[in-house]
C-alpha positions as CSV (number, residue, x, y, z in Angstrom):
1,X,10.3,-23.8,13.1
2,X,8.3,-23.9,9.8
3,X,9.1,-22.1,6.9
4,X,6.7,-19.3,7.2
5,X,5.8,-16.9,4.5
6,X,5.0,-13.0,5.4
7,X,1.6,-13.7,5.0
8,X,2.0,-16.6,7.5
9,X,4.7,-14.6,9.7
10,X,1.6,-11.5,9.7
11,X,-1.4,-14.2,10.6
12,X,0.9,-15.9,13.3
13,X,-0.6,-13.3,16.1
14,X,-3.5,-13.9,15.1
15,X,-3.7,-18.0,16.1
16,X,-2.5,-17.0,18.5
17,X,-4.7,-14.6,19.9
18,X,-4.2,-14.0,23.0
19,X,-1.7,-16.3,23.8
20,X,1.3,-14.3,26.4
21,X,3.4,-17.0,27.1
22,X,6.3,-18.3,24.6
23,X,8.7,-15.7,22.1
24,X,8.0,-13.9,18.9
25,X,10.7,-13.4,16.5
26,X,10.9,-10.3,14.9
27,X,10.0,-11.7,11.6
28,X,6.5,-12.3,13.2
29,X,6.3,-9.0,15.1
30,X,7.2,-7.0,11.8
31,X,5.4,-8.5,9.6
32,X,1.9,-8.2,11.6
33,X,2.7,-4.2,12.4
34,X,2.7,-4.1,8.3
35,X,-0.2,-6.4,7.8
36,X,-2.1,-4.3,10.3
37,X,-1.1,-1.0,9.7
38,X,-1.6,-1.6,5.7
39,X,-5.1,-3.0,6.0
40,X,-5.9,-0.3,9.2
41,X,-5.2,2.5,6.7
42,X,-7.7,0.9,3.4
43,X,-10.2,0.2,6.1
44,X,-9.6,3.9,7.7
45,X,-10.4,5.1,3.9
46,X,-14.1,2.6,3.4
47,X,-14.9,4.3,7.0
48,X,-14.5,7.6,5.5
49,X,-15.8,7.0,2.7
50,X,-19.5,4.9,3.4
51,X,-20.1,6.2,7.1
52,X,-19.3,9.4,9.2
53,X,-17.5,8.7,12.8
54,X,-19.6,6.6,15.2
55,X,-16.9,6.6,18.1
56,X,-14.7,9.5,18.4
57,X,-13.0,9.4,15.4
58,X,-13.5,6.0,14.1
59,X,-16.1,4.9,11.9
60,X,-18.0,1.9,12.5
61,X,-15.0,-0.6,10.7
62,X,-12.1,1.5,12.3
63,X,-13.6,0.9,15.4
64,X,-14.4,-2.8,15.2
65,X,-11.0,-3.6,14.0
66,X,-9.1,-1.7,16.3
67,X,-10.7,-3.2,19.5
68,X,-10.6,-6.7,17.8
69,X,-6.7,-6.5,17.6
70,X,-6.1,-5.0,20.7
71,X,-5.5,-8.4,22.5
72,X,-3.3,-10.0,19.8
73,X,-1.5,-6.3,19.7
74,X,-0.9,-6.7,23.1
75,X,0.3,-10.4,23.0
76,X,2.4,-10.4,20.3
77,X,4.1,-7.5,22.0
78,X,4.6,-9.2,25.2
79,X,6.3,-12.7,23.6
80,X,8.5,-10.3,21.4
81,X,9.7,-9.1,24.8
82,X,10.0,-12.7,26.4
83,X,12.3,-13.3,22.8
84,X,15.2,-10.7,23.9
85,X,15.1,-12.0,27.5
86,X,12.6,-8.9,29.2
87,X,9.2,-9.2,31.3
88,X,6.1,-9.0,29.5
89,X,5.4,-6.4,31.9
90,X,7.4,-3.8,29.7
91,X,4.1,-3.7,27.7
92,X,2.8,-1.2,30.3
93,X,5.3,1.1,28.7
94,X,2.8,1.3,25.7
95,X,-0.2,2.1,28.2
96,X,0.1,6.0,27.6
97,X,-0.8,5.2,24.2
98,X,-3.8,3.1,24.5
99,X,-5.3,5.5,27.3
100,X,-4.4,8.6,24.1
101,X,-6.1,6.0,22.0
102,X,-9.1,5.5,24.4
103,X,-9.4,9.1,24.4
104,X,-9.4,9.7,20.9
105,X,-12.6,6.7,20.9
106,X,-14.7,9.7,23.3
107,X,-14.1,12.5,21.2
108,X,-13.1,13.9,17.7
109,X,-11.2,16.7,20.1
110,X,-8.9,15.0,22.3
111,X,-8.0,18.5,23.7
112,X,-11.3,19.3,24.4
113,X,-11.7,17.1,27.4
114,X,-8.9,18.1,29.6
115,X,-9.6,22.1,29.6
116,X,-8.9,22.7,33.4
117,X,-5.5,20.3,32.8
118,X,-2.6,23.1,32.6
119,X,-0.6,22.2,29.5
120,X,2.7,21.3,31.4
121,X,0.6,18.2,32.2
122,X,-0.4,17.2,28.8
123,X,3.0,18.2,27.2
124,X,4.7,15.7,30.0
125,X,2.4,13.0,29.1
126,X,2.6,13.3,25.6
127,X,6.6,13.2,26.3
128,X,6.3,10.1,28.3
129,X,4.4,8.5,25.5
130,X,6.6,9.3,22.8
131,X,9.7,7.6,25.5
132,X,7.8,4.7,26.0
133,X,7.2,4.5,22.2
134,X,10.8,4.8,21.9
135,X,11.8,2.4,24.1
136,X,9.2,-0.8,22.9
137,X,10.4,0.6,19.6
138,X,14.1,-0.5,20.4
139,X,13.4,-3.6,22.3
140,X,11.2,-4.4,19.1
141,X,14.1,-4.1,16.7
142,X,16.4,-5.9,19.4
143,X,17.4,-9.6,18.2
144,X,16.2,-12.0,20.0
145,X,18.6,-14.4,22.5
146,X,20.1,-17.0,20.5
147,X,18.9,-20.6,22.2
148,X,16.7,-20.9,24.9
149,X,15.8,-18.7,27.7
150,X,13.8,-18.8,30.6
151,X,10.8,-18.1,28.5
152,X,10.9,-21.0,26.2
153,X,13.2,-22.3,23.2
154,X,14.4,-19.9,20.4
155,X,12.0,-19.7,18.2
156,X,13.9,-19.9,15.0
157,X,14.9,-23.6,16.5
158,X,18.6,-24.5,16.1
159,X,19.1,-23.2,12.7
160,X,19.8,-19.3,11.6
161,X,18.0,-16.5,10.6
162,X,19.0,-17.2,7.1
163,X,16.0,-20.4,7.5
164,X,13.5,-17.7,8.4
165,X,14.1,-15.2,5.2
166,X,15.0,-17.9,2.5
């Protein structure tokens, strides 16, 4: 494995944009959530600041960069699950957030469009997305199996983790 930077650890997902087959470490997982949450929230403030919401609550850039990572989101989270052994089909844990996300893209009040939905609904929904949140969120943090499995070879090669953060 080369010695990656966390610059080069954040851009990995992004070579490899839509690319579901193989593992990602957690160095690479990690280190793209930061990347992409940090540069979400500065373009989040441009948005508010040059333009009003154009979708929902997105402005034009928000918007844009959301859909643009939702594919390497997706597949990044999917070879992170191949690393600790599990289907990529785990991922559809993290559907209830994308169809909240979707959602949020129609209107600036989410509530607004489910009125004749009794609330037992919405509050069990919103449950089940904060479980499956959870969950990924565990399996995320979970190391990955040392040598290969029957997704590929380790991805931090025969050496340690020590290689990955010297």
């Amino acid at each position: 494995m080369e010695n990656l930077s966390p610059v080069g650890w954040a851009i990995r997902p992004l070579r490899k944009y839509a690319d579901f087959s193989g593992r990602a470490p957690r160095a690479e997982y990690w280190w793209y959530v930061l990347a992409v949450s940090v540069a979400g929230f500065v373009i989040g403030l441009v948005d508010k600041a040059i333009s009003p919401p154009v979708v929902g609550l997105y402005g034009p850039l928000s918007f844009v960069w959301t859909l643009g990572l939702i594919v390497p989101g997706l597949a990044v989270v999917v070879r992170r699950l191949h690393d600790i052994g599990k289907s990529g089909w785990w991922v559809l844990v993290k559907a209830g957030g994308y169809v909240f996300v979707i959602i949020s893209f129609a209107s600036p009040r989410p509530a607004a469009m489910f009125p004749m939905v009794p609330r037992v609904v919405l509050i069990v929904g919103g449950l089940a997305v904060v479980l499956g949140a959870i969950i990924l969120f565990f399996f995320m943090i979970t190391e990955g199996d040392g040598g290969p499995n029957r997704y590929g070879p380790d991805p931090y090669g025969h050496g340690s983790l020590e290689e990955v953060f010297a």
